[in-house]
Every structure is written in structure tokens, then in C-alpha cells.
Backbone as XML, in Angstrom:
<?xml version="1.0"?>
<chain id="A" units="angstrom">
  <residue number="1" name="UNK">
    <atom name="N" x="50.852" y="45.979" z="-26.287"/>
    <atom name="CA" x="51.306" y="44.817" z="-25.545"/>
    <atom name="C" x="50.185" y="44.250" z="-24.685"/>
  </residue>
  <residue number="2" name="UNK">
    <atom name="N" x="49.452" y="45.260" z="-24.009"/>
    <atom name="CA" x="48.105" y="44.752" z="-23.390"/>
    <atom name="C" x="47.354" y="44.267" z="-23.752"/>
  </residue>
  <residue number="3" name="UNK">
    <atom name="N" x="47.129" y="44.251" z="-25.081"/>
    <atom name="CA" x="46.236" y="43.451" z="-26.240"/>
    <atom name="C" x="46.565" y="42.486" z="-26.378"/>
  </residue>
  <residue number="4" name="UNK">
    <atom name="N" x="48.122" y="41.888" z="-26.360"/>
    <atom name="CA" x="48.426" y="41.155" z="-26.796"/>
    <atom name="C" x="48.061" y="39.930" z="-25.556"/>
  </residue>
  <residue number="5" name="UNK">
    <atom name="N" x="48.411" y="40.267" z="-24.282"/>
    <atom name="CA" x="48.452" y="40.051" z="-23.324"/>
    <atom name="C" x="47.088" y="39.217" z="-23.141"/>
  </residue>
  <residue number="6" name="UNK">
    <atom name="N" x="45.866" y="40.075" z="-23.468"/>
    <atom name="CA" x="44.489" y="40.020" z="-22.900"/>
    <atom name="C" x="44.159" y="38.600" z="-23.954"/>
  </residue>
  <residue number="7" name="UNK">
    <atom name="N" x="44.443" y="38.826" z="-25.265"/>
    <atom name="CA" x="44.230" y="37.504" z="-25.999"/>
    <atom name="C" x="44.713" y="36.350" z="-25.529"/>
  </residue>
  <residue number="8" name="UNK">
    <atom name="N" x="45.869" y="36.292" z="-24.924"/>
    <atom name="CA" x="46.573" y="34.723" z="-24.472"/>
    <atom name="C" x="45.620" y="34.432" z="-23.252"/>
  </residue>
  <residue number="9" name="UNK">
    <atom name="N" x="45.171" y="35.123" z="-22.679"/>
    <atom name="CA" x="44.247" y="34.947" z="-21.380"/>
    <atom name="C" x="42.779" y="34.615" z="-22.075"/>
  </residue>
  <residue number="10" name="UNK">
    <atom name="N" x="42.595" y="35.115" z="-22.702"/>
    <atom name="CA" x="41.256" y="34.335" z="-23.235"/>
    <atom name="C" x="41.433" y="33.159" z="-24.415"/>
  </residue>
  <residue number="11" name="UNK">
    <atom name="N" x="42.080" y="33.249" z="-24.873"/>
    <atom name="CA" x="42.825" y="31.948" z="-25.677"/>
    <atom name="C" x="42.748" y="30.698" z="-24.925"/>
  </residue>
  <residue number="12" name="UNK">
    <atom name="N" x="43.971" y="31.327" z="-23.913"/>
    <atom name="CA" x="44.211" y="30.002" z="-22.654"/>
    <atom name="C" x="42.805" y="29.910" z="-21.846"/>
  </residue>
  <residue number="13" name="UNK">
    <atom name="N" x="41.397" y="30.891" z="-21.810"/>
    <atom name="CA" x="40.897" y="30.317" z="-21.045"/>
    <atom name="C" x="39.779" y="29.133" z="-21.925"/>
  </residue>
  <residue number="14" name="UNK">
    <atom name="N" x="39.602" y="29.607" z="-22.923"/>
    <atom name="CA" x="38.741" y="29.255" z="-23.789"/>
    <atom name="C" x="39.203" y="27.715" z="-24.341"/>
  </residue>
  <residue number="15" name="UNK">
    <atom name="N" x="40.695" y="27.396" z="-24.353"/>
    <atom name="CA" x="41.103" y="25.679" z="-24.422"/>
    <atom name="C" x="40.860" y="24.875" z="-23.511"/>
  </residue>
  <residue number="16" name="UNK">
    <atom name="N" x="40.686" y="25.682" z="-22.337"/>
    <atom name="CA" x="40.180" y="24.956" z="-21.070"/>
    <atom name="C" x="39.009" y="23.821" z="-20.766"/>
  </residue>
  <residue number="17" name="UNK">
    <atom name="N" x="39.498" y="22.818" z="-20.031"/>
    <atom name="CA" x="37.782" y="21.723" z="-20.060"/>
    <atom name="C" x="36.772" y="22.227" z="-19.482"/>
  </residue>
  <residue number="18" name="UNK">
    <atom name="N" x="36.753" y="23.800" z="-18.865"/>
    <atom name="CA" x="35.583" y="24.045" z="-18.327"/>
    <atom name="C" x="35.651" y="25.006" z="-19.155"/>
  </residue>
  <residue number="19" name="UNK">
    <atom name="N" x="34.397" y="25.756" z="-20.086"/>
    <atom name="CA" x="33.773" y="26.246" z="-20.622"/>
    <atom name="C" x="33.319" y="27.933" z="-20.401"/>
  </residue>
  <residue number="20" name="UNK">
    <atom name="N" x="33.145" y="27.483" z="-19.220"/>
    <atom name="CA" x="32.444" y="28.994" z="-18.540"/>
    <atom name="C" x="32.777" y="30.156" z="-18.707"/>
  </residue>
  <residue number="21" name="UNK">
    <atom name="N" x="32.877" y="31.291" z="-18.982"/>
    <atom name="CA" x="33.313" y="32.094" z="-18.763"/>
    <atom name="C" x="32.692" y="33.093" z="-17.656"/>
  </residue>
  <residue number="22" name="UNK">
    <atom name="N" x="33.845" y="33.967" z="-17.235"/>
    <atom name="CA" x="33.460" y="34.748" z="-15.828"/>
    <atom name="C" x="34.329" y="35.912" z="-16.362"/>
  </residue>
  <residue number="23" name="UNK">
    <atom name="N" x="33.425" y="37.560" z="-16.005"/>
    <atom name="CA" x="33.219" y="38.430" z="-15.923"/>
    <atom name="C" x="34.675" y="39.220" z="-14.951"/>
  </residue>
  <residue number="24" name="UNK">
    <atom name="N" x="36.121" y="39.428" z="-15.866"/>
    <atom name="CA" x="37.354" y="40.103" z="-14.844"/>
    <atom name="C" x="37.512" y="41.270" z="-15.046"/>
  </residue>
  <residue number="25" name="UNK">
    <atom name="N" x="38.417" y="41.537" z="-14.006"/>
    <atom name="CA" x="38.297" y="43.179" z="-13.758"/>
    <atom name="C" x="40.044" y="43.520" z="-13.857"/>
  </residue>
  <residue number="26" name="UNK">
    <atom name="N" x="40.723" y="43.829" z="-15.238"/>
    <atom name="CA" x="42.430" y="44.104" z="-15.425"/>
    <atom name="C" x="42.151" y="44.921" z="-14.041"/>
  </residue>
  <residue number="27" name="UNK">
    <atom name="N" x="43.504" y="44.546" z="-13.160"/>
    <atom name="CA" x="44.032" y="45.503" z="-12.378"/>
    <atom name="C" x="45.333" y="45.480" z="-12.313"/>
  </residue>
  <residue number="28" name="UNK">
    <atom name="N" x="46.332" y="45.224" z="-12.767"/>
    <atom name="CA" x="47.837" y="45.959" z="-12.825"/>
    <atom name="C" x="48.400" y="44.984" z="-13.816"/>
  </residue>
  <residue number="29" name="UNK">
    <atom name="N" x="49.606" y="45.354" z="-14.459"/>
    <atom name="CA" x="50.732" y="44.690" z="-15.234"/>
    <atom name="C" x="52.022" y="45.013" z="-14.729"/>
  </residue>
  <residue number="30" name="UNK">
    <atom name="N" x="52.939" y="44.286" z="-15.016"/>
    <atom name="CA" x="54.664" y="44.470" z="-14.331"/>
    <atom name="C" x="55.432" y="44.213" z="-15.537"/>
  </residue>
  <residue number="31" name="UNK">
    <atom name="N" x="56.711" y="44.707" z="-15.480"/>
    <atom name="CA" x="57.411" y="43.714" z="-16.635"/>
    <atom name="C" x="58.730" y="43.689" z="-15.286"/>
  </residue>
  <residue number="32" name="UNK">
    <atom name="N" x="59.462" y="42.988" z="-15.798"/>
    <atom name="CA" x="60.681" y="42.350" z="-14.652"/>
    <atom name="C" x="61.315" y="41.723" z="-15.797"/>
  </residue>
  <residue number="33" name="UNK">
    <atom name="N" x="62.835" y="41.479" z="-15.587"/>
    <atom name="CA" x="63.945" y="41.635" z="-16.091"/>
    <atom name="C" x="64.714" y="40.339" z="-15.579"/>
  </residue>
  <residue number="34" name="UNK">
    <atom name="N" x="65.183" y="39.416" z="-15.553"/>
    <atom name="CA" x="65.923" y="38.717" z="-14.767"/>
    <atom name="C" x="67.997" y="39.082" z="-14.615"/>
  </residue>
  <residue number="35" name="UNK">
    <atom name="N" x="68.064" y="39.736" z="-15.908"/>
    <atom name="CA" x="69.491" y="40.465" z="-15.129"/>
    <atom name="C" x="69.557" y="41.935" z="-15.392"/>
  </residue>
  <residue number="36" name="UNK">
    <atom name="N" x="68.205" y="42.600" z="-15.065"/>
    <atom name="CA" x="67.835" y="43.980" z="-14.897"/>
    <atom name="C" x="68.195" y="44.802" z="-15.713"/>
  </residue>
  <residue number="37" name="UNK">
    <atom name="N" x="67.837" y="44.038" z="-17.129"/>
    <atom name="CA" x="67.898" y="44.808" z="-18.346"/>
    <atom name="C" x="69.305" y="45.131" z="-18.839"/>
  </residue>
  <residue number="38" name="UNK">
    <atom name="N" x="70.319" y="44.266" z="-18.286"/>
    <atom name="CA" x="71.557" y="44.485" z="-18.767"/>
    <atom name="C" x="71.719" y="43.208" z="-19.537"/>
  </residue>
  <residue number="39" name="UNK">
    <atom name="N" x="70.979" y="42.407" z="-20.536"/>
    <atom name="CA" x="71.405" y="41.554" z="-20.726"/>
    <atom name="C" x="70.470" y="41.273" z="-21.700"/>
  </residue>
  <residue number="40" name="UNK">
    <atom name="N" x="70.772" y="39.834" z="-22.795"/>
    <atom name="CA" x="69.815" y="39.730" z="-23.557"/>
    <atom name="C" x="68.790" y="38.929" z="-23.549"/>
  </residue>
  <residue number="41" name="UNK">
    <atom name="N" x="68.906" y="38.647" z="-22.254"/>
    <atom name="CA" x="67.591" y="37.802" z="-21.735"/>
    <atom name="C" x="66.070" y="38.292" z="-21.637"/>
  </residue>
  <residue number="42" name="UNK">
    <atom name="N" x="64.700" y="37.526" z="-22.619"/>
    <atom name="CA" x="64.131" y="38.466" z="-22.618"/>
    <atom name="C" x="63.040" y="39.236" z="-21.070"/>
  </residue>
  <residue number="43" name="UNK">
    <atom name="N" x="62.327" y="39.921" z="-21.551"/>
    <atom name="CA" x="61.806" y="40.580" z="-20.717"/>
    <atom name="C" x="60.075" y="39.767" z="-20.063"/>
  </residue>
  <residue number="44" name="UNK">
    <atom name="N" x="59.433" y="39.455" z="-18.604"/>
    <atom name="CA" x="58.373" y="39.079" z="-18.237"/>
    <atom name="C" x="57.572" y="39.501" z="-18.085"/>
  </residue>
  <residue number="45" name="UNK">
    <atom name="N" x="56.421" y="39.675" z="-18.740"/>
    <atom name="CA" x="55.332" y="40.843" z="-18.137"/>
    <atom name="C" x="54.500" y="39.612" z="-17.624"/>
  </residue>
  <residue number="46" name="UNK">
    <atom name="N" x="54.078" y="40.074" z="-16.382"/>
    <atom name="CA" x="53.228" y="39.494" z="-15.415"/>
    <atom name="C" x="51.535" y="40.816" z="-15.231"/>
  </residue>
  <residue number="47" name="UNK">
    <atom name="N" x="50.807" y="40.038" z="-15.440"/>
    <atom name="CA" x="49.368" y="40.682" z="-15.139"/>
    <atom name="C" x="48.772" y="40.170" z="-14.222"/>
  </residue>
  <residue number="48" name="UNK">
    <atom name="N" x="47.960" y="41.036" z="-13.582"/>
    <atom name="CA" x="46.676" y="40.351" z="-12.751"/>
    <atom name="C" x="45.102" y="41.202" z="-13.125"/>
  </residue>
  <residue number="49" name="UNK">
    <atom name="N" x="44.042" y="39.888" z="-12.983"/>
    <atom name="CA" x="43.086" y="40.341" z="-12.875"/>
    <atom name="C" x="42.274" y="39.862" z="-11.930"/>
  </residue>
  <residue number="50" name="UNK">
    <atom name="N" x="41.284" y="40.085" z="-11.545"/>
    <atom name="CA" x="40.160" y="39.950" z="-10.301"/>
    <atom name="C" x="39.132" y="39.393" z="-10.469"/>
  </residue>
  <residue number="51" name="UNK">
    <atom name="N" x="38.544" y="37.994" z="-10.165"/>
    <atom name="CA" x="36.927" y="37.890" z="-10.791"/>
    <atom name="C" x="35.962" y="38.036" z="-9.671"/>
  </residue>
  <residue number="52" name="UNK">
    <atom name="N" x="34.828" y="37.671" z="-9.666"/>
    <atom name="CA" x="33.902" y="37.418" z="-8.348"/>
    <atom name="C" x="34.578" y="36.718" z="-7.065"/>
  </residue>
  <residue number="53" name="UNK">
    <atom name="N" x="35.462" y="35.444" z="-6.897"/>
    <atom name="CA" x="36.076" y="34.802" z="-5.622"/>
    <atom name="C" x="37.493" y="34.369" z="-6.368"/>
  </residue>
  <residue number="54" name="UNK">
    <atom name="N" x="38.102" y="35.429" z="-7.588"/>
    <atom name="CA" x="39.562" y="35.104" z="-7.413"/>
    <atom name="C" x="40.358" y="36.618" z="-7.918"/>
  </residue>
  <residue number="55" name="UNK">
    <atom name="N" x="41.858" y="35.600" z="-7.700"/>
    <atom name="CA" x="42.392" y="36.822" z="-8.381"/>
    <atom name="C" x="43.340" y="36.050" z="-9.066"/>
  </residue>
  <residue number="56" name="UNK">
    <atom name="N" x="43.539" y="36.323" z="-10.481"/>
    <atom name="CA" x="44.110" y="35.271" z="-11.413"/>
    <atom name="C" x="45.389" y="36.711" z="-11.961"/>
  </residue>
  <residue number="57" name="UNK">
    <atom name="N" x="46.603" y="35.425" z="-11.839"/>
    <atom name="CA" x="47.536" y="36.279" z="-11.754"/>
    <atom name="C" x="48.187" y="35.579" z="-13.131"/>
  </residue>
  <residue number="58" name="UNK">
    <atom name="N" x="48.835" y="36.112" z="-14.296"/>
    <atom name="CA" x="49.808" y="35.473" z="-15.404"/>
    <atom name="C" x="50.795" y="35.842" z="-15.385"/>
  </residue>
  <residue number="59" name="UNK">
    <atom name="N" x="51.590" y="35.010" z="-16.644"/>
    <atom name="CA" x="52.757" y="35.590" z="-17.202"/>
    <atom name="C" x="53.128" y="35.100" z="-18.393"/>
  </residue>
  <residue number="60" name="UNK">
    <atom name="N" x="54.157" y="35.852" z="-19.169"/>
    <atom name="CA" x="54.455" y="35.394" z="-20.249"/>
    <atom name="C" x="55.389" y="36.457" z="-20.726"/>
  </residue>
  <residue number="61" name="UNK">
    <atom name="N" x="56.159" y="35.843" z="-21.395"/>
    <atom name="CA" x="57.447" y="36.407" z="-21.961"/>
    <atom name="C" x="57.475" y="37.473" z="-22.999"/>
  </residue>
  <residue number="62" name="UNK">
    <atom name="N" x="58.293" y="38.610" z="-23.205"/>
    <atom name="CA" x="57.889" y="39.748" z="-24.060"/>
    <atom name="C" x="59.599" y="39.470" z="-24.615"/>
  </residue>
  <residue number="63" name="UNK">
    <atom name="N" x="59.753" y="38.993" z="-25.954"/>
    <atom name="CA" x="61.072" y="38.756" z="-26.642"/>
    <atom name="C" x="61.046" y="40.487" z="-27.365"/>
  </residue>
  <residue number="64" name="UNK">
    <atom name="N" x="62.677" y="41.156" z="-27.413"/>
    <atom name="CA" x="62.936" y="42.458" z="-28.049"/>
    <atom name="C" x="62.742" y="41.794" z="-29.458"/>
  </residue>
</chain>
């Protein structure tokens, strides 16, 4: 899933009008539930990573 994760982040950064790329540091993932896994709504995994002056936080949906 972390793989999967790490591609949409460089995907999404790489369509971007700025070009650049910068050097991040993964530091945590979450997944969260919106009716706490009793339900068939799907599941959010939220990541963050760290660069030189940020901390870039995502998300995106994990369907069962």
C-alpha cells in the first residue's frame, strides 16, 4: 500500500508547473475510517513527509 501511496505523490508531483524536485523524508501513515469500520464506506490513508522548509501532508482513498 506504501508503494502505492509513494507513486501518487510523485505522479502528482511530477504533473505539477514547477518541475523541481526536492529530496523527502516518509515519516508516518494513518488510515481512518469515517464510520469506524462498521460500514462500507471506504477506508483514508493519510501520509506525511518532511522536506528541507516543509512538511507535506496527503491523502487518498484505499477502496476494499
Amino acid at each position: 500500500m506504501r508503494r502505492l501511496v509513494l507513486f501518487f505523490v510523485f505522479a502528482a508531483s511530477t504533473t505539477s508547473a514547477e518541475k523541481s524536485m526536492q529530496q523527502a523524508i516518509y515519516l508516518n501513515d494513518t488510515e481512518t475510517n469515517p464510520c469506524h469500520y462498521d460500514c462500507p464506506l471506504p477506508s483514508h490513508v493519510w501520509f506525511c513527509f518532511v522536506t528541507d522548509d516543509k512538511v507535506l501532508v496527503g491523502q487518498t482513498i484505499a477502496w476494499r
